[in-house]
C-alpha positions in Angstrom: 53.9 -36.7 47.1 57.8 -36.4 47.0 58.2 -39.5 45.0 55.3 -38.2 42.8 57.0 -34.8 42.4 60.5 -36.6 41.1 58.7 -38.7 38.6 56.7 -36.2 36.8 58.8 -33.9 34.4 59.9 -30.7 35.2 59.7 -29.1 31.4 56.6 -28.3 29.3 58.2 -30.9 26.7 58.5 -34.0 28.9 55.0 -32.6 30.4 53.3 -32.7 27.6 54.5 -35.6 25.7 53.8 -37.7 29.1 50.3 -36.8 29.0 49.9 -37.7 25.6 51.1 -41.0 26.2 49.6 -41.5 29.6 46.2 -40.9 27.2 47.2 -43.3 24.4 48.0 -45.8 27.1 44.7 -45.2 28.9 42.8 -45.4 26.2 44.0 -48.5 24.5 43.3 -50.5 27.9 39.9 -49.7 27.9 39.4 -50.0 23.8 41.0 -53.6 24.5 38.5 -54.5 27.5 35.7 -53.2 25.3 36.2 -55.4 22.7 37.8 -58.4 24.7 34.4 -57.8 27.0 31.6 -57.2 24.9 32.0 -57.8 21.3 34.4 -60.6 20.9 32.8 -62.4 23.7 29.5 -61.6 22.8 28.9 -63.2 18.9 25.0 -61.7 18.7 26.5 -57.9 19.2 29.4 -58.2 17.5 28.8 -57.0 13.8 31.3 -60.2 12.4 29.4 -62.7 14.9 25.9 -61.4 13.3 27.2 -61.8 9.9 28.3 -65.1 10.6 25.3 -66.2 12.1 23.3 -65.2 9.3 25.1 -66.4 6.7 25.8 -70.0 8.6 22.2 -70.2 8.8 21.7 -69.2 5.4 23.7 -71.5 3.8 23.0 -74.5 5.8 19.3 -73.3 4.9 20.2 -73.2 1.4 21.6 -76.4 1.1 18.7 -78.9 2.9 16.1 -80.1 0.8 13.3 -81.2 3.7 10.8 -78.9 5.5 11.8 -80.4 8.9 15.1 -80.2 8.3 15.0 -76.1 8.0 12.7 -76.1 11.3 14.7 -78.1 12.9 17.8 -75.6 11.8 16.0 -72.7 12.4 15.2 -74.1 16.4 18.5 -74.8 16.9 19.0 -70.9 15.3 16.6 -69.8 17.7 18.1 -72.0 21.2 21.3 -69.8 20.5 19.8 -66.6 20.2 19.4 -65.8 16.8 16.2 -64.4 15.8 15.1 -66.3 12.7 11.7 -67.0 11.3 10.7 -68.5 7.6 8.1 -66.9 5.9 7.0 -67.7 2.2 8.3 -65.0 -0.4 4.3 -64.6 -1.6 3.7 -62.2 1.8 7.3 -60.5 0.9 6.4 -56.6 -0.9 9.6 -57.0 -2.6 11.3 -53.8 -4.4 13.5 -53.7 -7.4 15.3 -50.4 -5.7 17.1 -50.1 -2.5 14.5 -47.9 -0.9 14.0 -49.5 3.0 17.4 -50.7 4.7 18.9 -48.8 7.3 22.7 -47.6 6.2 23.8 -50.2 9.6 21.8 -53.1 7.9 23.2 -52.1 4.6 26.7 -52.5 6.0 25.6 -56.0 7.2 24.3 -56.8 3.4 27.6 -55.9 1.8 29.6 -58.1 4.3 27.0 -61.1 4.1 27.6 -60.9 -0.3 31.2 -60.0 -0.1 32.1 -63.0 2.9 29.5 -65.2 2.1 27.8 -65.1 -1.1 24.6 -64.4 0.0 22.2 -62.0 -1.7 19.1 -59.9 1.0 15.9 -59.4 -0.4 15.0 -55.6 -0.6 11.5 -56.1 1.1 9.4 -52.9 1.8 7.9 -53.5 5.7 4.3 -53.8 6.1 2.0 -51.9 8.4 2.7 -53.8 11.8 5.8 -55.2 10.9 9.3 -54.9 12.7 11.3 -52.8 9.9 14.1 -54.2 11.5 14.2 -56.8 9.7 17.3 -58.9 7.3 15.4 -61.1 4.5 17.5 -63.8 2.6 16.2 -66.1 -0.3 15.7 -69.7 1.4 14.6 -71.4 -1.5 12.2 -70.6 -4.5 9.1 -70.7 -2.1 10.6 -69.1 0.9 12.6 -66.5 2.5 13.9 -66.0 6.2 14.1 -63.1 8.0 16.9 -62.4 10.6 15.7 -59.4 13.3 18.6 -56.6 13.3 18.9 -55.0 16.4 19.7 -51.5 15.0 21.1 -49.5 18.2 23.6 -52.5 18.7 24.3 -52.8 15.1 25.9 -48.8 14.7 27.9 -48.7 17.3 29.4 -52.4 16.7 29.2 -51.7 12.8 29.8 -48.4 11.7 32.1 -47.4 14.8 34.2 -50.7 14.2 37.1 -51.4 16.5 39.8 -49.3 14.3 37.4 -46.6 14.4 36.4 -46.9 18.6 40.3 -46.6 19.4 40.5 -43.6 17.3 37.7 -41.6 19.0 38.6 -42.7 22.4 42.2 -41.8 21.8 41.1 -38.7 21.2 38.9 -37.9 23.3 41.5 -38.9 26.2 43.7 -37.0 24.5 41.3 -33.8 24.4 40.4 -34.2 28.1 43.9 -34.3 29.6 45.3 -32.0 27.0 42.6 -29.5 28.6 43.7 -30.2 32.0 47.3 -29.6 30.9 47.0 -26.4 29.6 44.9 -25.5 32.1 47.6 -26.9 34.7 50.1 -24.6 32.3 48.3 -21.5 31.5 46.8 -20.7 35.3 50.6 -20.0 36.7 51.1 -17.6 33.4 48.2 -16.1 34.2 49.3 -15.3 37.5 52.3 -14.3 36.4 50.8 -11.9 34.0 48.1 -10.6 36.8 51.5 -10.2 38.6 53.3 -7.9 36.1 50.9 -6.4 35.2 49.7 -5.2 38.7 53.1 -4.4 40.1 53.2 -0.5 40.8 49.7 -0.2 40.1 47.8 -1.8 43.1 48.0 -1.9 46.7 48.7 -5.5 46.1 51.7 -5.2 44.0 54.1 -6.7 46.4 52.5 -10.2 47.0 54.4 -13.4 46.5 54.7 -15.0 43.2 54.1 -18.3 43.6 56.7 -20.5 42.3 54.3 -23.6 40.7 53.5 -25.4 37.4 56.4 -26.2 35.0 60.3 -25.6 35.4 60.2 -23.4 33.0 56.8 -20.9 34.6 58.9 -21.8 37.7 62.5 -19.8 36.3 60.3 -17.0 34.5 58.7 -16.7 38.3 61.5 -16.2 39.7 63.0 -13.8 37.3 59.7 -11.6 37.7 60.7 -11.7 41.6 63.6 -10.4 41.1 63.3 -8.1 38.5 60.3 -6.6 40.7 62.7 -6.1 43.6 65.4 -4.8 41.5 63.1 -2.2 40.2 61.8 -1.1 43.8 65.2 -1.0 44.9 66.1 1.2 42.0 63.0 3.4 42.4 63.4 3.6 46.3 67.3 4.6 45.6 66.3 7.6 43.2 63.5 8.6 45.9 65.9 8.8 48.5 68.2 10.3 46.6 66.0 13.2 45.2 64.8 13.6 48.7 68.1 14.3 50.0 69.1 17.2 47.3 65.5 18.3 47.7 66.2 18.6 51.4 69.7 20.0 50.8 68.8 22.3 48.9 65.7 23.3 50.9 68.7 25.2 53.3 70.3 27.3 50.9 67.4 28.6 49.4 65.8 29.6 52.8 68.7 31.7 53.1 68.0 33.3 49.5 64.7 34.3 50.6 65.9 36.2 54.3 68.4 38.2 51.5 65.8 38.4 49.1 63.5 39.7 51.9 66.0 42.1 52.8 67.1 44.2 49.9 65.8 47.5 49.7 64.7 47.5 46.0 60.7 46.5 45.4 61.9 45.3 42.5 65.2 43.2 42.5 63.1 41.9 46.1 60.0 40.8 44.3 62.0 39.3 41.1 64.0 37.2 43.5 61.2 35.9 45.4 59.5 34.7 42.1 62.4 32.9 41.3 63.1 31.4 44.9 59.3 30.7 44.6 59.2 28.6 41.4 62.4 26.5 42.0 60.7 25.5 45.3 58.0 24.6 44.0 59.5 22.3 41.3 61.3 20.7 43.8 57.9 20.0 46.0 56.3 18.9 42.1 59.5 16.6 41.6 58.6 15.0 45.4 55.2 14.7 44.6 55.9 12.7 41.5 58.0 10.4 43.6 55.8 9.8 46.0 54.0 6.5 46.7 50.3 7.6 47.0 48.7 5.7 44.5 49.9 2.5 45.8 49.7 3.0 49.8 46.5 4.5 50.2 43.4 2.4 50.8 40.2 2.2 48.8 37.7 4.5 50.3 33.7 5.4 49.9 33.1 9.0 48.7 30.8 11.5 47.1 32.3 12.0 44.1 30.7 15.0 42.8 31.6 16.6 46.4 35.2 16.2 45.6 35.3 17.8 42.4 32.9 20.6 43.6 35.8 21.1 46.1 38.8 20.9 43.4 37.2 23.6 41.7 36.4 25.9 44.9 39.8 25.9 45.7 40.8 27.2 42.4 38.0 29.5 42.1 39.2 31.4 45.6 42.4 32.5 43.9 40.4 34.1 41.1 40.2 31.3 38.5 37.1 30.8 35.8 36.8 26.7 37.1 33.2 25.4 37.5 31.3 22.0 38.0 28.7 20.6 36.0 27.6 17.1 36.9 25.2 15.1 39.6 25.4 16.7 43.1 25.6 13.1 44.9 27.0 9.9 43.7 29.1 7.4 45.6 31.8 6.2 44.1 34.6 3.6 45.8 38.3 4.9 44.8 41.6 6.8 46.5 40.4 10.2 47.4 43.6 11.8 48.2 45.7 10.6 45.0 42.2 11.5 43.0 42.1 14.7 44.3 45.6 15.0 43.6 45.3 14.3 39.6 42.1 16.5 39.4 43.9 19.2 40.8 46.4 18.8 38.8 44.6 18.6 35.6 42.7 21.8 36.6 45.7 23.3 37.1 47.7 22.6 33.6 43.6 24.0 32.3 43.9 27.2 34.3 47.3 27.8 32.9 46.1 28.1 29.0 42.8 28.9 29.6 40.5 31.5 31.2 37.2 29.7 31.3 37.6 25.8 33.2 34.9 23.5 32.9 35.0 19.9 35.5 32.2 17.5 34.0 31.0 14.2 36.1 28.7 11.6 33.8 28.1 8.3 34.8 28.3 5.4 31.8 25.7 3.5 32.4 26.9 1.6 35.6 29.7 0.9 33.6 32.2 3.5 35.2 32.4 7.3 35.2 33.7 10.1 32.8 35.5 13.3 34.1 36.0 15.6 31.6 38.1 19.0 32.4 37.7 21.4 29.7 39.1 24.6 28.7 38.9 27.3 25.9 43.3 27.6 25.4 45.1 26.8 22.5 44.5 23.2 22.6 47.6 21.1 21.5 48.4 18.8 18.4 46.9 15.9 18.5 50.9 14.6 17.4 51.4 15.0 21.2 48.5 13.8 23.0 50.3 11.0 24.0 54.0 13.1 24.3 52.6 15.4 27.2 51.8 12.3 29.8 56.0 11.6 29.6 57.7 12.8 32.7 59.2 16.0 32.5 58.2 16.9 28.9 56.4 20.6 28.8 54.1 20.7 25.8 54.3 25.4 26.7 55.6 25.5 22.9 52.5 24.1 21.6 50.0 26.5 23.8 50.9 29.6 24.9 54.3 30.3 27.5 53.2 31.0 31.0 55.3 32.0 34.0 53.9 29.3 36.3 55.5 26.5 34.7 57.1 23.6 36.2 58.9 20.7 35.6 56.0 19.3 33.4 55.0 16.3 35.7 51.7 17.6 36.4 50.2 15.3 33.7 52.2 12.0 34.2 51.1 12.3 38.4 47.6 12.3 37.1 48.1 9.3 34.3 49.8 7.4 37.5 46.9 7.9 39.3 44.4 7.1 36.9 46.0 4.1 36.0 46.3 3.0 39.5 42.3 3.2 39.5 42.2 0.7 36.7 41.3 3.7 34.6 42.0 5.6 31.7 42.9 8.9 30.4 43.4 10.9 27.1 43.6 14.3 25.4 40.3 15.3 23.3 40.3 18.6 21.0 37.3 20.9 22.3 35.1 22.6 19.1 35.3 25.6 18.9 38.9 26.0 20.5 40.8 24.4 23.4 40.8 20.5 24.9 39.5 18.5 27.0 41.2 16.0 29.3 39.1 12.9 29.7 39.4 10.7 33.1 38.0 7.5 33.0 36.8 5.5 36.2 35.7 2.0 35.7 33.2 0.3 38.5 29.7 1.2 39.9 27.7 3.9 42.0 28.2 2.1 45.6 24.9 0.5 46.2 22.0 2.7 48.5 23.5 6.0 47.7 24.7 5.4 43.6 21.6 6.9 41.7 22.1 10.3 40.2 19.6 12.6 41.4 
């Protein structure tokens, strides 16, 4: 294998052009042993060996004058195989118009008058008669007919030699060229599967392996280490956030003991606010950073149970959020990063709007649609896709609230949907106010997936 590995080229170039000859090469050797084997060697198959049989006979024919002579001829004929019979021109139905060869006989016609002169009867076949059949003028009397094997006659006629190497070069050619690519394109593919599954999947950190062309090889490798440089860089800005997160965790502990301690209601419950919301963009900045979608396992759930207790939760602080869907269905996903998106979708809803709606349809085993739906201002369809960046806040286009944060609320749940294999977008909702579609691809788990 070692000695195999050095000779075959490492490039797509030399690969292909090896294969290509390695076909041509191929197929010449057997195109040579075809006609080396069984139609040069083989004069009654061959379609210049039947043309020269009839026309031999023919002519000698032709040129004797005495009945015995021709029977003896056409024995002799006969001893080597040719299948020749005389038969008087009177019980020939002969046709001005070419109206009853065969186009592989015809081709035998036009090589018998253009090599040797002789002219074929058009003879329309009687009921019981072999219409394979060649007839030739003998003399004024008589005629002989020469049997045409038909079957033998196209593919040693029409696909001549020339022709054979053509179509078996080809299809050589087609059949190794498939196994090429296909040697070429299933690394890529990996690759791309690869790529494209790297911080979306558990998966994400498996091997590349490094196989096909030197070229697939050296893009391999560079997705390797791109992929490492990225975690590195993402695990760097974790750590790093984490540790002025946790830094700062210590002063503002000691803003809220002074906070808590001043004797004005007011200045104490402005302060605490404040203290509050800066801690909890930090926690949302955390969250963000986290590594939830990609740790945690796949897990069998009732769906419609977690929603139900998204929407409780919010409802026991005094928000408008309800549930409108099927009360069981099993669905396989990541609960806790799920819940996680829900929640915050509901909460960027309860923020502009007073009346929440969480909708559950399934699409026809095809995968499931979560809808949360509010009656706020909506936002311009110009940024649909704008409010999914990190750390944009689309306030200016709804209404200003107090509980902002640091606008990551959206991009979390887009992370997590995506690391389903799903899908999400911003719908306007008639009369007023939007909808945020989730969805889910896959299929209700099976003994407990029915909606009932």
């Amino acid at each position: 294998m070692r000695i195999l590995d050095r000779l075959i080229p490492r490039s797509i170039t030399g690969q292909i052009t090896g294969i290509v000859a390695i076909s041509t090469i191929l197929s010449t050797v057997i195109v040579m042993t075809v006609i080396i084997f069984f139609v040069e060697e083989n004069p009654r198959y061959s379609a210049p060996g039947l043309v020269t049989n009839i026309g031999t006979v023919t002519r000698l024919g032709q040129s004797l004058k005495s009945d015995d002579e021709i029977a003896a001829l056409l024995a002799a004929a006969r001893d080597t195989g040719i299948k020749v019979r005389r038969v008087p021109l009177s019980d020939l139905r002969i046709s001005s118009q070419p109206c009853c060869l065969s186009a592989p006989v015809r081709i035998l016609v036009r090589r018998l008058h253009l090599g040797w002169g002789v002219e074929t009867l058009e003879v329309v076949p009687s009921p019981g008669s072999d219409p394979d059949e060649l007839a030739v003028r003998l003399n004024e009397r008589d005629a002989l007919l020469f049997e045409v094997v038909v079957g033998l006659s196209f593919w040693t006629i029409v696909l001549a030699p020339s022709a054979l190497v053509v179509i078996i070069v080809l299809l050589f050619v087609a059949l190794l060229s498939m196994y090429a690519m296909r040697w070429i394109i299933s690394p890529l593919s990996a690759l791309a599967a690869a790529a494209q599954s790297f911080g979306r999947t558990p998966q994400d950190g498996r091997i590349v392996r490094r196989r096909g062309p030197q070229e697939i090889v050296q893009v391999a490798d560079a997705l390797t280490d791109m992929r490492t440089r990225i975690r590195a860089l993402l695990d760097d800005r974790t750590r790093m956030l984490a540790a002025i997160s946790h830094d700062l965790r210590t002063p503002l502990t000691r803003l809220r003991l002074r906070a808590e301690r001043l004797a004005d209601p007011v200045q104490r419950e402005g302060q605490l606010h404040e203290i509050a919301r800066i801690t909890h963009m930090l926690d949302e900045t955390l969250n963000y950073l986290r590594h939830d979608v990609r740790s945690e396992g796949l897990s069998r759930i009732d769906l419609p149970s977690l929603l139900q207790t998204v929407c409780v939760e919010f409802a026991d602080v005094g928000h408008a959020v309800a549930y409108d869907g099927p009360p069981h269905l099993t669905w396989r996903c990541r609960p806790n990063v799920l819940a996680r998106a829900i929640t915050n979708i509901v909460d960027n809803a309860t923020k502009h709007g007073t009346v929440v709606t969480v909708s559950l349809r399934l699409l026809d085993g095809r995968g499931v649609e979560i809808d949360v739906g509010d009656d706020g201002p909506g936002i311009p369809p110009e940024l649909h896709e704008k409010v999914f960046d990190p750390f944009f806040k689309g306030d200016a286009a709804r209404s200003i609230v107090a509980r902002s944060g640091f606008g990551l609320g959206l991009s979390i749940a887009r992370d997590v949907v995506r690391g389903h294999g799903g899908e999400i977008e911003l719908l306007d909702r008639a009369p007023r106010g939007l909808i945020v579609r989730v969805t889910l691809p896959g299929e209700p788990m099976i003994g407990n997936g029915n909606i009932s």
